[in-house]
PAFI-946492 format. One record per residue (C-alpha): residue number from 0; x, y, z. Coordinates in pm, whole numbers. Layout:
<rs>
+-----+--------+--------+--------+
: num :     xx :     yy :     zz :
+-----+--------+--------+--------+
: NUM :      X :      Y :      Z :
...
+-----+--------+--------+--------+
</rs>
This chain:
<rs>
+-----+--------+--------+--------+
: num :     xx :     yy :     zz :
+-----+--------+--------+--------+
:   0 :     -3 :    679 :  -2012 :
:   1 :   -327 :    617 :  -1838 :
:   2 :   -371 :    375 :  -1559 :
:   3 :   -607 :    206 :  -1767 :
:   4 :   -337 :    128 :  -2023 :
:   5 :   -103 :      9 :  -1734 :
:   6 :   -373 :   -282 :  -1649 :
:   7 :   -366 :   -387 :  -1961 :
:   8 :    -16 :   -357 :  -2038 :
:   9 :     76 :   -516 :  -1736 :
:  10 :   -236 :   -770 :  -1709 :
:  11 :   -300 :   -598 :  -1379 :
:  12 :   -596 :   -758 :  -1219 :
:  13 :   -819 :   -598 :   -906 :
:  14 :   -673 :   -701 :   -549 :
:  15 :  -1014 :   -812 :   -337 :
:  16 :   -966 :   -673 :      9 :
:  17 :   -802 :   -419 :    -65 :
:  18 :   -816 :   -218 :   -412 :
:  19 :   -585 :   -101 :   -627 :
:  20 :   -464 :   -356 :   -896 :
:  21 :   -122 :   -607 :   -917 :
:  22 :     10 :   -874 :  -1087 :
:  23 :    302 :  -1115 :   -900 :
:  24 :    642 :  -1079 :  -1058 :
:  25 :    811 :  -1303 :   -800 :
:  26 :    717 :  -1580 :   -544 :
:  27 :   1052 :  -1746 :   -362 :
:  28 :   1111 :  -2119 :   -319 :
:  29 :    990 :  -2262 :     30 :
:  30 :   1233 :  -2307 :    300 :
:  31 :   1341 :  -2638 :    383 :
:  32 :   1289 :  -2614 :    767 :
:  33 :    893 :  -2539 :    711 :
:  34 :    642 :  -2419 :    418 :
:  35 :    676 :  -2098 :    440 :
:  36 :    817 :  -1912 :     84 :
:  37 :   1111 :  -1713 :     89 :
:  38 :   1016 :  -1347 :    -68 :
:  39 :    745 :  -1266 :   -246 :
:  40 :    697 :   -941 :   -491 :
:  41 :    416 :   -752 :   -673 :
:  42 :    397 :   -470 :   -932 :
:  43 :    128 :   -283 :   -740 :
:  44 :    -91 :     23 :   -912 :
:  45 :   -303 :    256 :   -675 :
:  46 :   -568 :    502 :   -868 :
:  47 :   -737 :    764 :   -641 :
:  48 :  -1067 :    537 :   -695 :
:  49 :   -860 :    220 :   -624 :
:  50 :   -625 :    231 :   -373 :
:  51 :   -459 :     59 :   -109 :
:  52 :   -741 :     70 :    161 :
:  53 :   -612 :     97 :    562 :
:  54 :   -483 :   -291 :    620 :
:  55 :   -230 :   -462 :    851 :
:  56 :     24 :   -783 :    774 :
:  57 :    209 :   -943 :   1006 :
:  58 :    577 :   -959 :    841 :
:  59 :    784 :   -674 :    699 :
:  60 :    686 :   -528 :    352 :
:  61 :    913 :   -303 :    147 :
:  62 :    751 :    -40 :   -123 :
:  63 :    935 :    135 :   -416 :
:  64 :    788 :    383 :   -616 :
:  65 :    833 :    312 :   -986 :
:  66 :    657 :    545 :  -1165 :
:  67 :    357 :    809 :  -1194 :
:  68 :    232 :   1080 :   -935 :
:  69 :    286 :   1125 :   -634 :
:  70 :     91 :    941 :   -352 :
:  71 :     69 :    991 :     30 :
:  72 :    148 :    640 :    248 :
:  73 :    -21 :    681 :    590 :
:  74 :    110 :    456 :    874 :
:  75 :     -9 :    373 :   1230 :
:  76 :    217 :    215 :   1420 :
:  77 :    160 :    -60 :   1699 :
:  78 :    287 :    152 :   1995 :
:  79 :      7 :    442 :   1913 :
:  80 :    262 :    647 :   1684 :
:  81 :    171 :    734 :   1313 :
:  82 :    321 :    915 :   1022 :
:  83 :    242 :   1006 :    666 :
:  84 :    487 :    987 :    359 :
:  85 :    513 :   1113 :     17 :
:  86 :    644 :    855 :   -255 :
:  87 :    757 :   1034 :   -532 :
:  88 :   1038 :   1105 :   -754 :
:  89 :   1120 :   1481 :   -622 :
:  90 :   1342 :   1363 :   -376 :
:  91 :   1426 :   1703 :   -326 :
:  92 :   1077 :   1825 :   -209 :
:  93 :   1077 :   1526 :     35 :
:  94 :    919 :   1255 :   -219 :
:  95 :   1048 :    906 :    -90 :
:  96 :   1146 :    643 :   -358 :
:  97 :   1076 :    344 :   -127 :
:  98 :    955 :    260 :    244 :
:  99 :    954 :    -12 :    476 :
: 100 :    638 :   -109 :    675 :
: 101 :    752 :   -290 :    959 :
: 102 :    460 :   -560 :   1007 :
: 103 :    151 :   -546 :   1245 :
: 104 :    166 :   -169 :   1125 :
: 105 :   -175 :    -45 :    996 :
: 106 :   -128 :    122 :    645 :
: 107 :   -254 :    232 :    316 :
: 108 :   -142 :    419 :     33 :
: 109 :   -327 :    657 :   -220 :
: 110 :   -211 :    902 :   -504 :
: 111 :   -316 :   1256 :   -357 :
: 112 :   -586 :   1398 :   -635 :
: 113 :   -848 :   1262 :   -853 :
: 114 :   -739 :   1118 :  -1146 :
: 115 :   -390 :   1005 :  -1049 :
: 116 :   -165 :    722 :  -1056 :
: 117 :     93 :    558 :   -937 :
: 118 :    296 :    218 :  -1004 :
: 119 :    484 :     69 :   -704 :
: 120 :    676 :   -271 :   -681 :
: 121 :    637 :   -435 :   -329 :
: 122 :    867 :   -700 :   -188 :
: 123 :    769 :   -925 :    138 :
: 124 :   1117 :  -1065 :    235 :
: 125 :    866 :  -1382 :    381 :
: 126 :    629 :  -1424 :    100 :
: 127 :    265 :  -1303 :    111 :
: 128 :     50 :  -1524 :    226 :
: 129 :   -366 :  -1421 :    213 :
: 130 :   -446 :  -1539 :    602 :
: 131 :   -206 :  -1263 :    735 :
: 132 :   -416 :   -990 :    580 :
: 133 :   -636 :   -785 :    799 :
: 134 :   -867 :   -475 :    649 :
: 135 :   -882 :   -178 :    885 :
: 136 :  -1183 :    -83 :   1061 :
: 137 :  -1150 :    319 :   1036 :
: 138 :  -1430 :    355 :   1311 :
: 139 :  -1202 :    188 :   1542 :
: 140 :   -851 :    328 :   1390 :
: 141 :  -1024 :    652 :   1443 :
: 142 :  -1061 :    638 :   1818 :
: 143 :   -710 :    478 :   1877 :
: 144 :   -556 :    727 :   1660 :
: 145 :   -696 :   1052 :   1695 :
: 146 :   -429 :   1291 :   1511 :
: 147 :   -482 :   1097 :   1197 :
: 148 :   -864 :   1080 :   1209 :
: 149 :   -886 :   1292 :    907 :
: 150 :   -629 :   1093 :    698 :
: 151 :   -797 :    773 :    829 :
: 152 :  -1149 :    866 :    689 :
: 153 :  -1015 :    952 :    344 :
: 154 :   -758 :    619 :    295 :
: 155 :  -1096 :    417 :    443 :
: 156 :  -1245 :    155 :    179 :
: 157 :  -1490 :    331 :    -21 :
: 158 :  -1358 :    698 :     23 :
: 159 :  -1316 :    906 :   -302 :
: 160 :  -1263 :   1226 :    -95 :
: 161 :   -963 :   1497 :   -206 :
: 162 :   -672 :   1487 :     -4 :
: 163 :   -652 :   1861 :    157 :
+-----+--------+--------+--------+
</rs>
């Protein structure tokens, strides 16, 4: 299957802001003590040319991998920490089925070589909401986060680069 097949299969459309393509599959009632939703989830598909782009949200988010190839999640944590992970379904090679990204953590999420793919669902136990979004500036990120200065430039908006 191609990723272009997946769009249409799945009536994926393109996510403004940060790339990579989705379509909601759930969106929770709202609370009775305010207006906030209760859980929110997305089938989410990241090509190497369209991919999750370095971002921050304030609540939780949870990420499973579903299906295709492999894909590297880097994340740069509040307190100056970072780490990368490999979704996957070769658990025994250290591919991760799912991940939670605590929020306020800056992230983004790629498959590893041109021309791959890979389908994730995404859950926000607080549903999404668009004014908690905030894109990464990887000029800045680069500075605060030296050690990941070369995954920063290549999970950047706009980078097609190979992964090493």
């Amino acid at each position: 299957m191609t990723a272009q097949q997946l769009i249409s299969c799945l009536r994926l459309k393109y996510l403004e802001g940060e790339g990579g393509y989705f379509t909601r599959i759930y969106l929770g009632s709202k609370r009775t003590d305010s207006q906030r939703r209760i859980g929110s989830s997305i089938l989410y598909l990241a090509t190497y040319e369209s991919f999750s782009s370095l971002h921050r949200l304030a609540e939780d988010e949870i990420w499973h991998y579903c299906m295709g190839d492999p894909a590297q999640q880097l994340l740069l944590n509040p307190d100056g920490s970072g780490e990368m992970r490999l979704f996957g379904s070769d658990i025994t090679s250290g591919q991760m089925p799912a991940s939670v990204v605590s929020g306020g953590t800056w992230q983004a999420v790629r498959p590893m070589l041109k021309g791959q793919w890979t389908l994730f669902g995404v859950t926000m136990p607080l549903a999404y909401e668009q004014y908690e979004f905030e894109r990464g500036n990887a000029e800045h990120l680069k500075h605060q986060y030296p050690e990941y200065r070369h995954h920063i430039e290549r999970m950047a908006e706009g980078e097609v680069n190979e992964f090493p």
